[in-house]
N, C-alpha and C positions, 0 to 999 in steps of 0.2 A: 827659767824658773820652773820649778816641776808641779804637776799637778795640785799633791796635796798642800801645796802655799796658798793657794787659791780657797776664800771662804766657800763652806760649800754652799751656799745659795748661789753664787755665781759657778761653782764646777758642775752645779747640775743643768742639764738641758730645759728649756720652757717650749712650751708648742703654742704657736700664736698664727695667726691668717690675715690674712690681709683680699681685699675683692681687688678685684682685676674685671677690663672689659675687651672682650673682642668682638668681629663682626655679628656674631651670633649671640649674644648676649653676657650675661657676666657670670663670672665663675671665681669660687673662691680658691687662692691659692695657701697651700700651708707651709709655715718655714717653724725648723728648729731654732732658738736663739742660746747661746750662750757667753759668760762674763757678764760685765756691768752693762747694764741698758745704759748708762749714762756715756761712757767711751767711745770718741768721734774717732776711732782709731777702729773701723771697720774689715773684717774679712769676709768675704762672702765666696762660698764652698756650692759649685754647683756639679751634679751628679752627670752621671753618662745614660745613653738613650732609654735605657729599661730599669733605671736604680732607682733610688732612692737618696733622699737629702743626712739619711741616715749612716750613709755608707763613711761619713766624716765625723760618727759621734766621738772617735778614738783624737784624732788630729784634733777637732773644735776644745776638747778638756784641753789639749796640750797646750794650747792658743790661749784660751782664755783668761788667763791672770794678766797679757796683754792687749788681746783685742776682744770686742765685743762681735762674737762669731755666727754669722749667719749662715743656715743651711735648709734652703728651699726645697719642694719637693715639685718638679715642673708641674706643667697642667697636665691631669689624668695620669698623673705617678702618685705613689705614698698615698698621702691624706689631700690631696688636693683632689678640687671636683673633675670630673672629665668632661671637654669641651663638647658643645652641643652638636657641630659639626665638627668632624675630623680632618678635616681638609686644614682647619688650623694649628695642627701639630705640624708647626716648622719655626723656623728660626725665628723670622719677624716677630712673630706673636710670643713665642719669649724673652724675646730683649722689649719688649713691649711690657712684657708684665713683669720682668725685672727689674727694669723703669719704673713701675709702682710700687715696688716692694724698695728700693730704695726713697723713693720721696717719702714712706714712711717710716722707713727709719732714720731721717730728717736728719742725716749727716750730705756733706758736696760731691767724696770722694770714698772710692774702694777699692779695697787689695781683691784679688779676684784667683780662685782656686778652681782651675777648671777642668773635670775628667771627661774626656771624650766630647759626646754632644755638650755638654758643661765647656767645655774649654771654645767648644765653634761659637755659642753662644756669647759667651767674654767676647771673642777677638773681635767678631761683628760689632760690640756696642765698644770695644776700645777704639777702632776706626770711623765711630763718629763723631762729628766737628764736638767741641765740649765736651767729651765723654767724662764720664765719673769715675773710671777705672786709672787710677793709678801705677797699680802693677798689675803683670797678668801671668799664672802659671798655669799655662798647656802640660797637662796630664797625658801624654800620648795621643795627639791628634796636632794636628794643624790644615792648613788649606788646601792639601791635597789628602783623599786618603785612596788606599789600596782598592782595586777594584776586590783582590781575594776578601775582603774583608767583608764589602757591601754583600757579596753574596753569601759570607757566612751569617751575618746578620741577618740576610733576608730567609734564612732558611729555618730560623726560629721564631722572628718577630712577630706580634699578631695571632701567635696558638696561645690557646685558653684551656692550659692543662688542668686537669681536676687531681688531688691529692688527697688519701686515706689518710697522712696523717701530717701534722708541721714539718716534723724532721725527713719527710720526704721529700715536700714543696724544699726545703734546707739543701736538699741534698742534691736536687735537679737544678736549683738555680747556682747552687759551686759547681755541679759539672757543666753547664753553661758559661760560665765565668773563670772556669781552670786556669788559663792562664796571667791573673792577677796577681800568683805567685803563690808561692809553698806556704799556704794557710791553715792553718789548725783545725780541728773540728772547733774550737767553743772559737776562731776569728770568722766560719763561714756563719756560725749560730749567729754571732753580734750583726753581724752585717745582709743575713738573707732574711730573718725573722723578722723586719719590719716589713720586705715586702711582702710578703701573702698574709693574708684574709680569712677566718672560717666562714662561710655559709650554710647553710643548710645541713651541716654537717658535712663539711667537705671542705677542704682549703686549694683555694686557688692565688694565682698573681694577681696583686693588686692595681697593677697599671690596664690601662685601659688598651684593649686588644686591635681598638682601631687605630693606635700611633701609626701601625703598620701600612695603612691605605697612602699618605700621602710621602712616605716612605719609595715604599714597590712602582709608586705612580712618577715618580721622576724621571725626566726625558733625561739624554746625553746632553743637550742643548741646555736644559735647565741646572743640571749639575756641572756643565763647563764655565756657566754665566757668572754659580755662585762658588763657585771655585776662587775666578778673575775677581770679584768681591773681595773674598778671606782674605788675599794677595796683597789688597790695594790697600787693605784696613792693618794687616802687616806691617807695608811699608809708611802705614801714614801715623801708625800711631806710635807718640813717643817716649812713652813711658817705657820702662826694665822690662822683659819678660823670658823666661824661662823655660825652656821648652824641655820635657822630663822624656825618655822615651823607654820604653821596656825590652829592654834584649831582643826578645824575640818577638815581637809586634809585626802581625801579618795586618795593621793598619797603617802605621807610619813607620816611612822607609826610611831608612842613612840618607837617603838624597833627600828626602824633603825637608830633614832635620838640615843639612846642611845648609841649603836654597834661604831656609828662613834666616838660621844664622845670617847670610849675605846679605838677605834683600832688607830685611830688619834695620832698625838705626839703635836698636840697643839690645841683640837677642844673644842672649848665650844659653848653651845646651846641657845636663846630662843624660847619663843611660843608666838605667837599674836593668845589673845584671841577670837579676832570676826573676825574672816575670816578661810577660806579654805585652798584649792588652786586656786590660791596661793597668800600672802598678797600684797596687790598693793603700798606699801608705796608711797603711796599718803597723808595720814597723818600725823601731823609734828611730833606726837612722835614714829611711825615708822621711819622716815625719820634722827629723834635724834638718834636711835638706832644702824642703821648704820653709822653714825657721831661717836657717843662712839667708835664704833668699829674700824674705820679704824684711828679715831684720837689716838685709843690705850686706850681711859681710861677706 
């Protein structure tokens, strides 16, 4: 069904919050909604380490004449508060507070859209015993990822650059992200303009600069542990899931797309030729792909 079927009270986006608590106290998280509030027929669209919930406003319109589409923005990304301590920017405490954000949208079960850190997050709460996650599509990631990768990550994460002007912040955050794929200028506008900020006369990122601490601060030990985790939540969880991978992705390798296919009990794969990490299904036959999939065919 194509977008303009859809009345437009439901094809437009609503911006709603929900509280969340961690060890350091509570903090409000913010999600995009789109479709009927009333449709127990859920998708929920989660972002990769430095995006935003926004980066699925294209996909949720496409979605919403059948599901009611949610699009979180983690803690200390988008509109959401930044946590008191940084030490709690890691998985637990988003599957944690994705857990609240489901109880309030008071449906049992959810299709689960997941780009990068968005997709490690799914897999983790798909491999718990009762999970709510019905199906799960890994956006370029799974349980192993490239060591090239973590250090290309680490050699951005954490700066708190300043910008003379939007379309400059616009332009630093697509050359950081290049490899999403052959994007237009008005697809980098749509998708990089929610996250920065003006202050002071000055526009910076709007995500919180300390995700990076506990980040950088991970042993070999701690990353082999939760590696062994990802693996076991894989092979334990039995719903559909789709593992999408981009061409040329220096995060997830041909082998670990293949491994999961294996170790999986119902994973099948594909590959979007001209992109990276990770593909922006911003395209409508990316956007189809994920369609086939969660529609089943």
């Amino acid at each position: 069904m194509s977008v303009s079927s859809v009345t437009p009270d439901l094809a437009a986006p609503r911006q709603n919050f929900v509280q969340c608590i961690s060890p350091s106290g509570l903090h409000r998280l913010a999600y995009t909604e789109w479709g009927d509030p009333d449709n127990s027929r859920v998708l929920l669209c989660v972002h990769g380490l430095a995006r935003s919930g926004r980066d699925f406003d294209r996909l949720a319109a496409a979605f919403a004449s059948d599901y009611r589409v949610v699009c979180p923005d983690i803690a200390g990304r988008g509109l959401s508060a930044w946590l008191a301590d940084p030490n709690g920017y890691q998985v637990p405490q988003y599957v944690a507070d994705m857990m609240t954000l489901i109880a309030r949208l008071g449906v049992d079960t959810v299709d689960w859209f997941g780009t990068s850190m968005g997709g490690l997050i799914g897999l983790a709460l798909a491999g718990l015993p009762d999970t709510p996650v019905r199906k799960l599509l890994l956006n370029d990631v799974g349980p192993h990822i490239e060591p090239v990768a973590l250090t290309r990550i680490g050699e951005y994460l954490g700066r708190d650059p300043r910008f003379s002007s939007l379309q400059q912040g616009i332009d630093t955050a697509a050359q950081l992200a290049s490899s999403f794929g052959a994007l237009s200028a008005d697809d980098w506008r749509e998708i990089n303009t929610p996250l920065l900020v003006e202050r002071e006369g000055t526009w910076r990122f709007r995500y919180d600069p300390r995700i990076a601490q506990p980040f950088a601060a991970i042993t070999p030990e701690q990353a082999a542990f939760g590696e062994a985790m990802l693996w076991h939540a894989l092979a334990t969880f039995a719903g559909e899931v789709l593992v999408v991978r981009g061409a040329q992705s220096d995060l997830l390798s041909p082998a670990t797309v293949a491994r999961m296919v294996e170790q999986g009990r119902a994973v099948s794969s594909a590959e979007i030729a001209d992109a990276g990490h990770a593909p922006a299904f911003l395209d409508p036959a990316q956007i189809n792909l994920a369609r086939r999939f969660f529609d089943g065919l």
